[in-house]
C-alpha positions as a printed Julia matrix, in Angstrom:
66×3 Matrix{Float64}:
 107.48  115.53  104.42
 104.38  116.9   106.1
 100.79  116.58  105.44
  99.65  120.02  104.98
  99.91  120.3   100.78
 100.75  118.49   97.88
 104.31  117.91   96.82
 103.83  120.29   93.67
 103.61  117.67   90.0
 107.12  118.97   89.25
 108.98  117.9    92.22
 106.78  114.53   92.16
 109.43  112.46   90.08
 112.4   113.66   92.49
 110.54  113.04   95.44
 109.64  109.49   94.56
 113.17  108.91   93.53
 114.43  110.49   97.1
 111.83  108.38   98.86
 112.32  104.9    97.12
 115.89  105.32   97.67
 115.63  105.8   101.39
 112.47  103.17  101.86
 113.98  100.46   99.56
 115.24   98.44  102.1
 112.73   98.87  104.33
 110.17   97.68  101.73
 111.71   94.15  100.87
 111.53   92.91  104.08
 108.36   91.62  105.91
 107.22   93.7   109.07
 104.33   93.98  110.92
 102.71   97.51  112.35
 101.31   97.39  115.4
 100.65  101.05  116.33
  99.63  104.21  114.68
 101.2   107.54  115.83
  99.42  110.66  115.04
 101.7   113.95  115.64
 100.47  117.72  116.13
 101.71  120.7   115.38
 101.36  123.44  117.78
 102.21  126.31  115.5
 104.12  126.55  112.22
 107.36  126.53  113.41
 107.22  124.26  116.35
 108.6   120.7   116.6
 105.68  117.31  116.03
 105.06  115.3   118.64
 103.06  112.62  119.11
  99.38  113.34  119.62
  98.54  110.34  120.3
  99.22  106.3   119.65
  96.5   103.79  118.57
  97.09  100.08  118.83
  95.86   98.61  115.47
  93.48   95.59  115.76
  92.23   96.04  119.09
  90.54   99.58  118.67
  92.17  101.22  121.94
  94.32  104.55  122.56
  98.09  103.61  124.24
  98.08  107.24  124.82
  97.19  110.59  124.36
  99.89  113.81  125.12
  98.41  115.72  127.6
């Protein structure tokens, strides 16, 4: 699942099913975030990596690809 459009409103039900099925677990237990990972796209069909990682609360950059 990218960013870049809209899942269209027919595939919407599906996807939600697909998506609570795989998060499910995940989402009864507690967990804490610490970081926020942004990843780039260099073209179309090129792989993401990460852009760049943001600790949360303390407003500073872990890192930053070069």
């Amino acid at each position: 699942m990218t960013l870049t459009d809209r899942v269209p409103a027919e595939s919407r039900s599906d996807v939600r099913r697909e998506l609570d099925a795989v998060f499910a677990t995940l989402l009864s237990e507690d967990y804490s975030v610490d970081a926020l990972s942004l990843f780039v796209q260099g073209h179309p069909s090129s792989d993401f990596v990460v852009g760049s990682q943001f600790a949360l609360r303390s407003h500073r950059l872990l890192s930053e690809a070069v």
